[in-house]
N, C-alpha and C positions, 0 to 999 in steps of 0.2 A: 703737431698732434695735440689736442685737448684734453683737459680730465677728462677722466672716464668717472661715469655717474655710478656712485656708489650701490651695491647689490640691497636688494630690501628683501628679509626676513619676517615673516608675520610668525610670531609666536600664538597658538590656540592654546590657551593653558587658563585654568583657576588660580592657582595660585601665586599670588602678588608676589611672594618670596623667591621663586621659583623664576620669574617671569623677568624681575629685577635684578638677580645672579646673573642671569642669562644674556638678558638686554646691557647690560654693563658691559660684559666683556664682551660680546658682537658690536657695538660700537666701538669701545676699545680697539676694534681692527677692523675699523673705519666701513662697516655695514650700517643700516638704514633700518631703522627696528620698529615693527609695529605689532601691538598686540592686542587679541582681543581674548576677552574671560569668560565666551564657552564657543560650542561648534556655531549656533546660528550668526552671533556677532562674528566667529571669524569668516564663515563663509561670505558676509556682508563685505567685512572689510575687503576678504580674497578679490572679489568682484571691483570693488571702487581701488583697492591702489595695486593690484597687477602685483603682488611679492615675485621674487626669483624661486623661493623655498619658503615650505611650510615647518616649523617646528609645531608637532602635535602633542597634545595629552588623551591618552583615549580615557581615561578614567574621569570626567568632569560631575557637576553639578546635578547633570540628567543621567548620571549614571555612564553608561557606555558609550555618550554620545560624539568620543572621535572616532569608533570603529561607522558612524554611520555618517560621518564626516568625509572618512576615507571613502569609504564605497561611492557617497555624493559625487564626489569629485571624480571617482575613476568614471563615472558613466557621466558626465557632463558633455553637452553638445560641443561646447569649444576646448579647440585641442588644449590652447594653453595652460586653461584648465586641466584639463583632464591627465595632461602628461604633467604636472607639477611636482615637484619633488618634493616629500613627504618624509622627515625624520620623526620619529615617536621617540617622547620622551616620557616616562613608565615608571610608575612604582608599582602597579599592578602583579609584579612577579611577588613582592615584600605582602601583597593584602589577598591576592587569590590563588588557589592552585592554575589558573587556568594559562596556559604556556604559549607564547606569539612563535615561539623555534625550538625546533629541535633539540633537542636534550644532549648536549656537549662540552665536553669538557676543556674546550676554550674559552667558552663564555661568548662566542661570536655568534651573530643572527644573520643570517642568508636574507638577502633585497627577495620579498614577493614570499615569503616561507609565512604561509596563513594571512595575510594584511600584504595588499600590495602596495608596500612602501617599501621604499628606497636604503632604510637601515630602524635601527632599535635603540634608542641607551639608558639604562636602565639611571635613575635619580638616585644620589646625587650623579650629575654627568662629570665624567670627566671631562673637563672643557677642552685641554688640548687635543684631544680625540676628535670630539665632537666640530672642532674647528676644521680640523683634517678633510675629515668627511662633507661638511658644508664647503670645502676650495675646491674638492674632487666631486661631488655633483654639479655643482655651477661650471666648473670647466668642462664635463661631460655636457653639460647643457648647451654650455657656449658651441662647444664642436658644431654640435646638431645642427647648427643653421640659425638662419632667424626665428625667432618664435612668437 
């Protein structure tokens, strides 16, 4: 049996800090990291290196432009696109009133609750968390079949 080719990650995010915390320790456990520093450059990327998973920012440079990132992609003509699993990574709760989930006193966000993506976490991420949830989408992914 062969290696298996490590998962690749595109992070869409602005900021270099953020993007570097992040990309550290997803290689650290041996992921494949590519990042681009707003929606249209990651959409570019999304398209030229296939990621498994998107880490988003919807707050960027053009203002709101991962929530139109997201939508892009949910209406995209190819599947792989379009079914691509989408984690938000948000400070948005800290600078607006305006709320991605339900108001609950576990702090947890419901997959599809306003933004059809796959989960929320709010910056700084907790990274073991956050790791959790990117080995449990990609194995739901893997189930699916080929893609």
């Amino acid at each position: 049996m062969g290696e298996r080719t490590p998962r690749k990650i595109l992070i869409v995010q602005d900021d270099i800090e953020t993007v570097e915390a992040v990309k550290l320790v997803l290689e650290k456990n041996g992921y494949d990291v590519a990042a681009a520093p707003n929606a249209e450059d990651g959409m570019k990327q999304l398209r030229a290196e296939r990621p498994d998973l998107v880490l988003l920012d919807v707050m960027m440079p053009a203002g709101t432009e991962g929530f139109h990132f997201v939508w892009a992609l949910r209406k995209d003509a190819e599947p792989e696109c379009r079914d691509m699993p989408i984690i938000v990574l948000t400070t948005i709760h800290e600078s607006s009133p305006l709320r991605l989930y339900a108001d609950r006193t576990d702090g947890a966000y419901g997959p599809y609750e306003y933004l059809p993506v796959q989960a929320f976490f709010d910056k700084p991420v907790d990274m073991p968390k956050l790791l959790g949830k990117i080995e449990q989408l990609l194995a739901e992914k893997e189930g699916a079949g080929p893609t």
